[in-house]
N, C-alpha and C positions, 0 to 999 in steps of 0.2 A: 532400406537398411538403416538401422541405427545410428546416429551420430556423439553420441555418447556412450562412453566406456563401461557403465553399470546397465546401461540399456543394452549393451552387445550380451552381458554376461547374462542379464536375465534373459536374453532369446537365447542364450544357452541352454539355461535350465529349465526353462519352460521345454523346448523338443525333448529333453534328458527324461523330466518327470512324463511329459506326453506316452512317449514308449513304452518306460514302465507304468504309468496307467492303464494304456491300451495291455498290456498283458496281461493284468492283476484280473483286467474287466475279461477278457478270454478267460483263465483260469478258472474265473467264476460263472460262465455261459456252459464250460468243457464239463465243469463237476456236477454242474445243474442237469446235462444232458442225459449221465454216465449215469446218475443215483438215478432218474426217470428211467432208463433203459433197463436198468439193475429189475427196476419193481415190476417193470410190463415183463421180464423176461422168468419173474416170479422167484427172484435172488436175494430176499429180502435182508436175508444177514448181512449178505455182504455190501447191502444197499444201504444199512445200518450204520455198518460201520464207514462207508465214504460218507455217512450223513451227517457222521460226527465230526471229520474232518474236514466236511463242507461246513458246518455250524462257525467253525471258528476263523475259518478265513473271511466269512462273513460278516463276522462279529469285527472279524478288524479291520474289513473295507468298511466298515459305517462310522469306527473309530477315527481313521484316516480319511473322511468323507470322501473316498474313491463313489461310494454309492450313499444315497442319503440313510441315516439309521435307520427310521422307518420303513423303509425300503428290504432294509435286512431282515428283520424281522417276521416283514411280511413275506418273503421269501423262503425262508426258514418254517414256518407258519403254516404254507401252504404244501411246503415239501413234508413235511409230520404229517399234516392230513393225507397225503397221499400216502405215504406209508404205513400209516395206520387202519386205511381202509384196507389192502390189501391184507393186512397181517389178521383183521377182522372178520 
């Protein structure tokens, strides 16, 4: 344990941010799954439109380096080719 008092508070924050990192990074596993499901099960609009909405939480976990930018992109990247094949 910590013996100084800014040292206590940043083991504070650090578990605070952990949590909501850990959920930000589920959010972003759950949407990934949901748009894949959407397009195997041949729902493409509606896979569309969660793609859009996945686009931008993406866009701002690379902002917030929750995930590295490139990473986002690439992500994004390869969820379009998937859907794109499909609609093709």
């Amino acid at each position: 344990m910590a013996n100084i008092k800014s040292s206590e508070k940043d083991i504070r924050r650090s578990r605070k941010r952990a949590v909501l990192n850990r959920q930000e990074r589920s959010r972003l596993r759950t949407y990934d799954k949901r748009i894949r499901g959407l397009i195997e099960a041949g729902k493409i609009e509606e896979a569309r439109a969660e793609f859009r909405v996945f686009t931008t939480y993406l866009d701002r976990a690379g902002r917030k380096n929750l995930i590295h930018h490139r990473q986002a992109d690439r992500r994004k990247g390869r969820l379009a080719v998937a859907l794109n094949r499909k609609t093709a």
